[in-house]
N, C-alpha and C positions, 0 to 999 in steps of 0.2 A: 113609792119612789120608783122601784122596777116598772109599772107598769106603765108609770109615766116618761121614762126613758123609752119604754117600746112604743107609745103613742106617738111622742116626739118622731122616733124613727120614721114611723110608717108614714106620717104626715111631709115631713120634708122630702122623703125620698130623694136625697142624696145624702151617703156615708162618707166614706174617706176615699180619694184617688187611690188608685191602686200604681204602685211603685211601676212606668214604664207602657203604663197603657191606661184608658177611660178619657185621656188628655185632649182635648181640640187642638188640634194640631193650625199652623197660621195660619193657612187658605180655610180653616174652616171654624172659622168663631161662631159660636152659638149666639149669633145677633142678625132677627131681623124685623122688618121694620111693621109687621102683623102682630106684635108683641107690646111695641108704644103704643097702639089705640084701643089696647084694653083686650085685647081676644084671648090673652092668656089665664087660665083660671087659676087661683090663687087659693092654695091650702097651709092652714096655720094652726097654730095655739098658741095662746099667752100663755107663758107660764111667769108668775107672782112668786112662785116658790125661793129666788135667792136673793130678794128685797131686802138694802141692806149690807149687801156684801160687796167688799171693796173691789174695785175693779182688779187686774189682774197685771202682775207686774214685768209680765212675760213683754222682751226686746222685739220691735217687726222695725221691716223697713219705711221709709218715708220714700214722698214723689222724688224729694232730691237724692234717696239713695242712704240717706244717713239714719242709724237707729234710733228709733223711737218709741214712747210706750205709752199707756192712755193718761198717767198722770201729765204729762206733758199736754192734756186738751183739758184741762179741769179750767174754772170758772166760770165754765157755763155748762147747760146739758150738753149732754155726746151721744150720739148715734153709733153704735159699733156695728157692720155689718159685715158677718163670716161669711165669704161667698166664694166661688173656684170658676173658671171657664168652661167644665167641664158637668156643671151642675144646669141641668134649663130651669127647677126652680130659680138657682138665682139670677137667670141669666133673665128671665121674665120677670122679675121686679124689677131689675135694675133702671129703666128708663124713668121709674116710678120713683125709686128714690135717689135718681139725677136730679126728679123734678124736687121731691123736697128738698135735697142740698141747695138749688138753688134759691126758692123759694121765703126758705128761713135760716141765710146765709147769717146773720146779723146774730138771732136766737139763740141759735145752738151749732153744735159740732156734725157732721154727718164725714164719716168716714166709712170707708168701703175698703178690707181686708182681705186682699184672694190668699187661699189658703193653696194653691196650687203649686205642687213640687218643682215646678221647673221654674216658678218666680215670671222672672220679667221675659223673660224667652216666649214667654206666651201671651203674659197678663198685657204686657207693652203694644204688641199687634189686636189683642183684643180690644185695648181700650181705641183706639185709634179709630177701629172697623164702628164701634158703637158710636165714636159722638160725639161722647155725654158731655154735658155743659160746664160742671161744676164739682162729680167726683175727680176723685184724682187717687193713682194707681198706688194701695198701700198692697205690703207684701210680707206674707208668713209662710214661706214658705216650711217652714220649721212645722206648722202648724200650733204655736204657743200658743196663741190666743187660744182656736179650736180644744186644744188639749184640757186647757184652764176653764172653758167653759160648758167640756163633757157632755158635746149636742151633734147634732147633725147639722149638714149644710142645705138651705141659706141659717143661719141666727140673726137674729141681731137682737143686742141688747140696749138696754137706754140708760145711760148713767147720770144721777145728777148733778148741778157742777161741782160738789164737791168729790166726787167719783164712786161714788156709791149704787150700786143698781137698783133701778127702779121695777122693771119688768125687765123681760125677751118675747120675741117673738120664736118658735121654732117652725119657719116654713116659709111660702113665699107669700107677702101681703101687698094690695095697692097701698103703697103710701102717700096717695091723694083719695083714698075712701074715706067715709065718716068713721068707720073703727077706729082705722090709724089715727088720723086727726084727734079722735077722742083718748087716744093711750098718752099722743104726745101733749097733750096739756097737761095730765098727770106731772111732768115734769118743773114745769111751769110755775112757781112760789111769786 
C-alpha cells in the first residue's frame, strides 16, 4: 500500500498547491496549443485497488456556482477528474479529455474538478484561455474530493452509474489512446 502511494506520487508529479504560491497566475495559464496535438508525454497507473468503493460524499462547486456532489451524476458512468491550473500533467490531458467529454456526451458523465485554492479566481480565466468544448469549470477548492481519494494531482476516477468505482487513473493519460478507450468500456454493462 506505502509503496503504492509512493509510485502514485512520483508518477503524477503534482502534490498539493502550496498555500499562496505554485498558482498560474491569469496572464499565465498553463495552456498551449503544442499540447492538443499530442507532444505532451503522458505518465500514469491504473490502480484497481478501491473497486467497489462508494464515491465520496465530500460538497464541490458546480458551473452555476451551486453545491454539488457525485451522487448527484449517478445513472450512468462518471468520469471524475482531480486537476489544478497549476499541475502541467493536468493541464496536458486536459484537451484530451475535452475530447472525450465531448465525444461520449450521451454515455457517461465526464467532469473535471480543479482542486485549486483560489477557485474560480483562476480556474474561470483558465478555462476561458483553453477552449475547451464540453468540460465545464467544477470546483474544490476545499480540496474534498482530493482528500477523499488520498492521490496526487491529475486523478481521475471512473465510477459506475450506480456510484461505485471502477478504476483510477493516477497521472496524465491520452484519453483518445487504445488504453483509455479500453479501461472505459470496463464501465459499460
Amino acid at each position: 500500500m506505502i509503496l503504492g502511494l509512493l509510485l502514485a506520487g512520483s508518477v503524477a508529479g503534482c502534490d498539493r498547491e502550496k498555500a499562496g504560491g505554485g498558482q498560474a497566475q491569469q496572464g499565465q495559464a498553463n495552456v498551449s496549443a503544442g499540447q492538443a496535438t499530442g507532444a505532451a508525454k503522458f505518465d500514469y497507473m491504473i490502480d484497481r485497488s478501491h473497486r467497489g468503493t462508494a464515491a465520496p460524499t465530500a460538497t464541490f462547486t458546480g458551473p452555476d456556482d451551486a453545491p454539488v456532489t457525485l451522487a448527484d451524476f449517478r445513472g450512468r458512468p462518471l468520469l471524475v477528474n482531480l486537476w489544478a491550473t497549476w499541475c502541467a500533467p493536468c493541464v496536458a490531458e486536459m484537451p484530451t479529455l475535452d475530447a472525450l467529454a465531448a465525444a461520449r456526451g450521451e454515455a457517461m458523465t465526464v467532469v473535471a474538478v480543479a482542486q485549486d485554492l483560489q477557485g474560480a479566481e483562476v480556474v474561470d480565466p483558465w478555462f476561458r484561455k483553453a477552449r475547451l468544448k464540453a468540460l465545464q469549470p467544477y470546483l474544490d477548492p476545499e480540496n474534498g474530493l482530493l482528500d477523499a481519494a488520498n492521490s496526487a494531482l491529475p486523478t481521475s476516477i471512473y465510477y459506475d452509474a450506480e456510484g461505485r468505482e471502477i478504476w483510477r487513473v493516477v497521472g496524465a493519460i491520452d484519453w483518445q489512446g487504445d488504453e483509455a478507450k479500453a479501461l472505459l468500456a470496463e464501465g459499460i454493462r
